[in-house]
N, C-alpha and C positions, 0 to 999 in steps of 0.2 A: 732237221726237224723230223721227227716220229711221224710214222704214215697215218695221216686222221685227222693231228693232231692241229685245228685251227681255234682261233679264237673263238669261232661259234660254239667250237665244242665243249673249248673250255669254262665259256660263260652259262653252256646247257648244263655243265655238271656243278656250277654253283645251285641253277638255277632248282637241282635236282635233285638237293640236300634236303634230310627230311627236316622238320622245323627241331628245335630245341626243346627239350623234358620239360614236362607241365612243372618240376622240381623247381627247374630254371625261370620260368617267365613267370610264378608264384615268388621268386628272389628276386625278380628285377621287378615286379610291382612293389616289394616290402621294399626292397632298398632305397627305392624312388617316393616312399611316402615318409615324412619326419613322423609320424604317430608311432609309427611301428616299433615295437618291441623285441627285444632279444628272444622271448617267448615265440612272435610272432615265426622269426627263422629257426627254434628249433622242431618248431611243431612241423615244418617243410622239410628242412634236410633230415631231419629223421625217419625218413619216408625212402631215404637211398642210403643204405651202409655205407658202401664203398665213398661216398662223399663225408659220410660222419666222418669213417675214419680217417681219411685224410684233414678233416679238420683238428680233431685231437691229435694228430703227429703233429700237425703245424703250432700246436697252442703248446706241446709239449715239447718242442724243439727251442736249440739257442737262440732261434729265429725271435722267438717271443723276450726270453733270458730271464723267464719267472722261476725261482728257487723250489718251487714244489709240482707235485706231479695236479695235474688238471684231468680229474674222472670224471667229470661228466659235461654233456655237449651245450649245455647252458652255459657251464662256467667257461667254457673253449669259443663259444660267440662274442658272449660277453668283454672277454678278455681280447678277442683279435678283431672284434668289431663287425657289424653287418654287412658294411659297405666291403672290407677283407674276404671276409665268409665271401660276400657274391664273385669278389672276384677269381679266388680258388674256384670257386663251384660253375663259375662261366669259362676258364679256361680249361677245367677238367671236361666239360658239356664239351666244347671245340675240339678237345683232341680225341676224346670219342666220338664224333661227328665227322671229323674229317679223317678216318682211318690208320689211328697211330701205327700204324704196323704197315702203311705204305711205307718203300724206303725213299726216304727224300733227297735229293742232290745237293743238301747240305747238310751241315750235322745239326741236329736238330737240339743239344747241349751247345751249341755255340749261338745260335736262332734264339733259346730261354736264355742264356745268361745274357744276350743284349738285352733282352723284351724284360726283363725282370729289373735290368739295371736300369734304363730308362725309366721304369715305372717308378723307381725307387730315387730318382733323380728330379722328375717332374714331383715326386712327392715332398723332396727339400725344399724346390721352386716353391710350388703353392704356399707352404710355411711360413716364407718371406715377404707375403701378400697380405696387407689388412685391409679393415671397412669394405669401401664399396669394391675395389679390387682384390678382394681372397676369393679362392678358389676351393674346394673342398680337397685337402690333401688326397684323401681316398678315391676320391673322382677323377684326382691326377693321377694317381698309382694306379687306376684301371686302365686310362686311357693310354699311359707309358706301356702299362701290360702288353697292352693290346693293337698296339698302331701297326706293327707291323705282318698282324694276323693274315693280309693279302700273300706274305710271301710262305705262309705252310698251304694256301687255298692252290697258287701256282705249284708251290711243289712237289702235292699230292695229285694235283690232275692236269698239270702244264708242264712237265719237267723240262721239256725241251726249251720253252720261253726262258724259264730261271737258268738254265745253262749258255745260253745263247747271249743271253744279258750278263752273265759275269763273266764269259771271254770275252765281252764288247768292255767292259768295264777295267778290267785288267789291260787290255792290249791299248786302248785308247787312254788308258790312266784317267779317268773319269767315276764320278759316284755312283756304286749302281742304279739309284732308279734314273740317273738322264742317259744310262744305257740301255735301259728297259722300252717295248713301242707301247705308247701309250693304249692301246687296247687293253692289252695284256697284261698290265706294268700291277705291281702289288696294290699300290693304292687305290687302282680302279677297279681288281678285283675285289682288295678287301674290305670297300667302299659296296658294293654290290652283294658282299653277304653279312655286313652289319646292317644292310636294309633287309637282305631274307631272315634275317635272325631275331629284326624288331630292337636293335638294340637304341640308345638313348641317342634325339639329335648330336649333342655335343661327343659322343664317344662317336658315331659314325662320322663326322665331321675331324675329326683328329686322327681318322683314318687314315681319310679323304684328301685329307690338307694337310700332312707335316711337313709334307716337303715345298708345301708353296702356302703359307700362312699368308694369306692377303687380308690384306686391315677389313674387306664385305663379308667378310668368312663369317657367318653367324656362329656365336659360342668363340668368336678368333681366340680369346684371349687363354681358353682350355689349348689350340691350336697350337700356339704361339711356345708354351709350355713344352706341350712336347714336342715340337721341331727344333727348342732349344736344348732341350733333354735328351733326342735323337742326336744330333749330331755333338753334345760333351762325350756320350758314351762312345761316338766314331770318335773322340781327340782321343780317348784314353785306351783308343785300341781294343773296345769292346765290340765285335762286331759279328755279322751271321756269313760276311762274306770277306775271309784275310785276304790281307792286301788290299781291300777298296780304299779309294782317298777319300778322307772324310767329308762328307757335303760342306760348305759353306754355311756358317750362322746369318739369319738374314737381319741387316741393322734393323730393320722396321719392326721386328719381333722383338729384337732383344729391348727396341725404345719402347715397345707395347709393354711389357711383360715388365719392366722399369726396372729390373734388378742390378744393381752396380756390379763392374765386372771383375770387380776382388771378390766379391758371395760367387759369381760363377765359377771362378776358379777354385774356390776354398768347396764348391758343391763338389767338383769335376775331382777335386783329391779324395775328397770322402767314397765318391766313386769308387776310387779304386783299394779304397779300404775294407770294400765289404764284401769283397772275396765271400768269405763266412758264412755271411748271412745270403747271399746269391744262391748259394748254393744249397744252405738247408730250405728256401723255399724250393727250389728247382727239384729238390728229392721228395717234395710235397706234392708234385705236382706233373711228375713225369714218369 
């Protein structure tokens, strides 16, 4: 353990993050109102280049696979959607908040291609969900984005916790977080700075709870999503930590979330189809 380096410390330096760009909590009010308009998000993110411009890469990349070039930031919202938009623009806000140019003790292209693939995985789930149990695909895609946002918060100011946890993980053949101490452990830090960041019940909740989806879990059924989305993407060997053993699916989730287990599988292969498109967002976004 690094000399200092205690969970008080690490929880003061969540605690010690500055809040998020007026950019950002001006997107996560529009995105969270139905009125709002495509208007509404460009008149905001056109207030920060460097976010334009990653939105028009993203709208003009295979990622999208539109046949013509998209010049301006209306037709590139429009096209990739509000709820998309906030989510680029909330993980781009993160990794400039939590000092992308700390070196983290994992690679942090293996950290996005889980957290993208999940996201993308919980976003086929939701699909499969009608009436009064659909999900907002987008809302899945964010929260896939983002479950496991605790473990860049441990990496940039806990390093020693995340190393200490994946030789327990490794030597013990166990999944990292029942390696992790629960002070410490991703979900309860990155449960602690989707509350300093004001983000939405249900996204702090899928934080919070993917790895213990219990049926009181308010929002469970967003929960249940991506604990099932988490751990397809550990089957198919997508992962921020090689070699962890994949956590376990929990039956009560997969009976919550009702989806038959030939669509998980047929989800879990498309997974590994989209290589491609993993990656031209990750170049979006990193």
């Amino acid at each position: 353990m690094v000399a200092g380096e205690t969970a008080s410390t690490l929880i003061e330096a969540i605690g010690d993050l500055p809040s998020l760009s007026h950019v950002l909590v001006k997107l996560s009010e529009i995105a969270a109102n139905p009125a709002s308009s495509a208007r509404h998000v460009v008149d905001i993110v056109k207030l920060d280049p460097a976010l334009s411009a990653k939105i028009l890469r993203l709208a003009n990349s295979a990622y999208v696979g539109i046949p013509r070039t998209i010049d301006s930031l209306k037709n590139a919202v429009v096209l990739l959607g509000q709820k998309r938009v906030y989510s680029l623009a909330l993980t781009a806000g993160i990794l400039l908040a939590l000092k992308k140019s700390v070196t983290l003790p994992f690679s942090q292209k293996d950290y996005w291609r889980h957290s993208i693939s999940v996201g993308m995985i919980a976003e086929s789930i939701s699909k499969t969900l009608h009436g009064r149990d659909s999900i907002d695909s987008d809302e899945a895609f964010t929260a896939g984005l983002l479950h496991d946002i605790g473990k860049l918060a441990v990496g940039c100011f806990g390093a020693a916790f995340f190393q200490d946890a994946v030789r327990n993980c490794l030597e013990s053949k166990i999944p990292f977080f029942k390696a992790e101490k629960p002070a410490t452990s991703h979900t309860t830090i990155g449960w602690l700075l989707a509350r300093k960041w004001n983000f939405p019940d249900g996204l702090c909740n899928a934080i919070a709870n993917h790895h213990d989806p219990a049926p009181q879990v308010t929002g469970n059924r967003m929960v249940s999503i991506v604990h099932l989305s988490d751990g397809i993407a550990h089957c198919v060997d997508v992962t921020t930590v090689p070699g962890e053993p994949p956590p376990k699916l929990d039956d009560e989730a997969i009976a919550f979330v009702n989806v038959q287990p030939e669509r998980l599988r047929a989800i879990a292969e498309e997974a590994l189809q989209n290589e491609k498109k993993i990656e031209l967002f990750l170049e979006c976004i990193v």
